[in-house]
N, C-alpha and C positions, 0 to 999 in steps of 0.2 A: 304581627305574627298571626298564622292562621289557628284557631281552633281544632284542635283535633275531632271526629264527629263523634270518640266514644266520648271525650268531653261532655261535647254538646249534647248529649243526648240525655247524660245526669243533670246537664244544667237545666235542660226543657224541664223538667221536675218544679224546679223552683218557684213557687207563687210569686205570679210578676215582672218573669223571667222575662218572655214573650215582648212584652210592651217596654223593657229596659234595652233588648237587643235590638228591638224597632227604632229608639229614639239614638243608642249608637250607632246603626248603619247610616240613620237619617243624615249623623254628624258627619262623618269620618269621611264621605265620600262621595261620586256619581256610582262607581263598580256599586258600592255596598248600598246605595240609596237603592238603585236599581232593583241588588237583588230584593231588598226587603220590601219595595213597594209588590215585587210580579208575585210574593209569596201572599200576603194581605188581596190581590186583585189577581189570582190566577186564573190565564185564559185555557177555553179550553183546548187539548191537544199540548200541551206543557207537559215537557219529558225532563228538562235539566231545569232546576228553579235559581241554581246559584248562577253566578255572570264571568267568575273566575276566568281572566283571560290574560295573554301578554303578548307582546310582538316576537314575529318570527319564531314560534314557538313548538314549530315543527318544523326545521331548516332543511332534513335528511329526507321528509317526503315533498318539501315544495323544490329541493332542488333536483329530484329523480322524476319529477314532471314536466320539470322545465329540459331535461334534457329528453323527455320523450314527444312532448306537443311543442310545433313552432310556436313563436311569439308574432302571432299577426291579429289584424283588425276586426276577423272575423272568427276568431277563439271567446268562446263562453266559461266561465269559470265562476261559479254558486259554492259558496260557502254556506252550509244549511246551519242555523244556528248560529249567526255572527257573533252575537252579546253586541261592545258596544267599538268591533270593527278591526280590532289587531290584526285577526288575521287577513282580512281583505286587502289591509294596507300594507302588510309585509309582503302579502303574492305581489302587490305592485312592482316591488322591488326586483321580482322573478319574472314577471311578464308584464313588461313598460308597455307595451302595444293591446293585449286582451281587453275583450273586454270582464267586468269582476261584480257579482252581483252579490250582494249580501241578503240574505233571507233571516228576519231573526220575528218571533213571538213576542217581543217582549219590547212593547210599544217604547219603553221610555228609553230601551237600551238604542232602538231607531233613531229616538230624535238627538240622538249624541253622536250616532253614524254621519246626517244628513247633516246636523251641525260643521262636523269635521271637514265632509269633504267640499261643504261649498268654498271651505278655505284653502282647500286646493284648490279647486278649478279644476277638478278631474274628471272631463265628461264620459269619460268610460268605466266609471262607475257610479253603479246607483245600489240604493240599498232600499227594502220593499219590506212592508210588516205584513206577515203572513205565517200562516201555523204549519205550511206544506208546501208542496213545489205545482201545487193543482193548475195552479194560472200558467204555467210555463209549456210553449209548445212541445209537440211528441218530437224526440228525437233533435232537439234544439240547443245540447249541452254539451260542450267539449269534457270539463268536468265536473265532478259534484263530489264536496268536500262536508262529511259530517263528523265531525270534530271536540269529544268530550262531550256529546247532545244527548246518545242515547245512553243515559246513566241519569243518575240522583244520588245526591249528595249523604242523603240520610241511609244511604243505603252503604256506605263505608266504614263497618262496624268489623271490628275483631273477637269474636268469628261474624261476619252476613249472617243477615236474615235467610233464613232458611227459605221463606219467598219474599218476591220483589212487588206483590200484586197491588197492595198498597200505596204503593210510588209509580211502579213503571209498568205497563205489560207486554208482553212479548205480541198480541195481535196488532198493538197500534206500531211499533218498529216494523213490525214486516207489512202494515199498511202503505208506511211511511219510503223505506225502501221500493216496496210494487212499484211508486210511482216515480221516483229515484231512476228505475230501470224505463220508466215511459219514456222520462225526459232527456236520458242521454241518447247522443248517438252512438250507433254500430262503432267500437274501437275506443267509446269514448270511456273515460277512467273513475270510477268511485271509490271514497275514501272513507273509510271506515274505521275511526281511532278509537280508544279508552270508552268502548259502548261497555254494556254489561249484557248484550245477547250476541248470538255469532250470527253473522251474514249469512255462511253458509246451512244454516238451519230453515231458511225462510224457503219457500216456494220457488223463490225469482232466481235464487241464486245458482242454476244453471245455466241463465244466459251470460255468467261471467264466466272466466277464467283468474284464478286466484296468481296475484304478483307476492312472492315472499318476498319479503324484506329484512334483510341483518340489524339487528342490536334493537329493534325498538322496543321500548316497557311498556308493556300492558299495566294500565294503573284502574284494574274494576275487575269485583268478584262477577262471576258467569252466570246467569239464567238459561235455563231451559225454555220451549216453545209454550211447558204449562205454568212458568215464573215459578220456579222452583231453583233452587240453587244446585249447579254442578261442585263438586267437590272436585278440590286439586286439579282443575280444570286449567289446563295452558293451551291459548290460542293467539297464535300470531300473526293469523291474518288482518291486515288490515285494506290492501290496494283489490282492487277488482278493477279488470276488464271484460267491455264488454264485447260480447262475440260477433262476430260477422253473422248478417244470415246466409242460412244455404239455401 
């Protein structure tokens, strides 16, 4: 059962707490060893610290891309933020031809990626430890999928922190985006879920054009550009494309 975070946040209190919740993630798991080791050895450029992940866990936006991009040998598909791979493996099942690259920070949730897929035998996917999309050619990405990355855990409090500055800040996503927008091509798709700042607030986000999409839940309180909280804030964009030039 997961912890609620206003729980969590009385239990941080506790003399001892810290060092008791380290030796149960230690036990209980790879997900929770994970998360508890990236939190004790945080790299820099870490936006989500928790690993919380599960297969096919966006079915409504993997299968509205498969009906937009063919499935051939030369499609690129980056998952920023993997943790330790669901979603890579589940695109598999949407695009058996792409190739699917998984980008995660969090060295150990890698060696669980690399683990997995030697046992596939899947050579069209590779998964790469890196904090950004910086190594990846301009203009080389069919899509790019960032997926419960731009948020923190500690920050799902009833009522939010009134700011986010502490955990997350709004210059390093729209850093992180800029480059988001390098690496796709013209026409090519970004995805943008369960962040706690809006796409369309950053700089770049006129070279998109915004895809609505029906019924998805937004599951994150909203930041402004000086990480301050938006109140009664509903935004439902998550898909971007991006534009042709003229």
């Amino acid at each position: 059962m997961k912890i609620p975070e206003s729980m969590r946040a009385r239990l941080r209190k506790i003399p001892g707490y810290p060092i008791a919740l380290f030796i149960y993630h230690l036990a209980r798991g790879v997900e929770t060893r994970n998360e508890a080791l990236i939190q004790i050895f945080p790299p820099a450029g870490l936006f989500q610290p928790y690993v919380y992940t599960s297969n096919d866990r966006y079915p409504d936006i993997f299968e509205f891309l498969r009906e937009q991009i063919r499935d051939e040998p030369e499609i690129r598909i980056l998952s920023f933020g993997c943790s330790t791979g669901e979603e890579v493996f589940s695109l598999r099942r949407y695009f058996s031809r792409a190739i699917l690259i998984g980008i995660d920070i969090n060295r150990f949730n890698i060696a669980v990626c690399r683990r997995r897929v030697r046992r596939l035998k899947d050579e069209g996917i590779r998964f790469l430890l890196a904090s950004s999309t910086a190594e990846e050619a301009d203009a080389s990405l069919d899509v790019i999928l960032a997926m419960a990355v731009f948020r923190h855990g500690k920050l799902n409090l009833v009522p939010p922190p009134e700011s986010c500055e502490r955990e997350i800040r709004f210059a390093a996503f729209e850093s992180a985006v800029t480059d988001f927008a390098r690496c796709l091509k013209p026409g090519g798709f970004l995805v943008i879920h369960n962040a706690m700042f809006r796409f369309t607030d950053t700089a770049v986000s006129g070279l998109f054009l915004p895809i609505p999409l029906e019924g998805l839940l937004i599951e994150a309180p909203l930041y402004d550009r000086d990480n301050r909280l938006l109140p009664d804030e509903h935004y439902p964009l998550v898909l971007f494309r991006k534009l042709q030039p003229t």
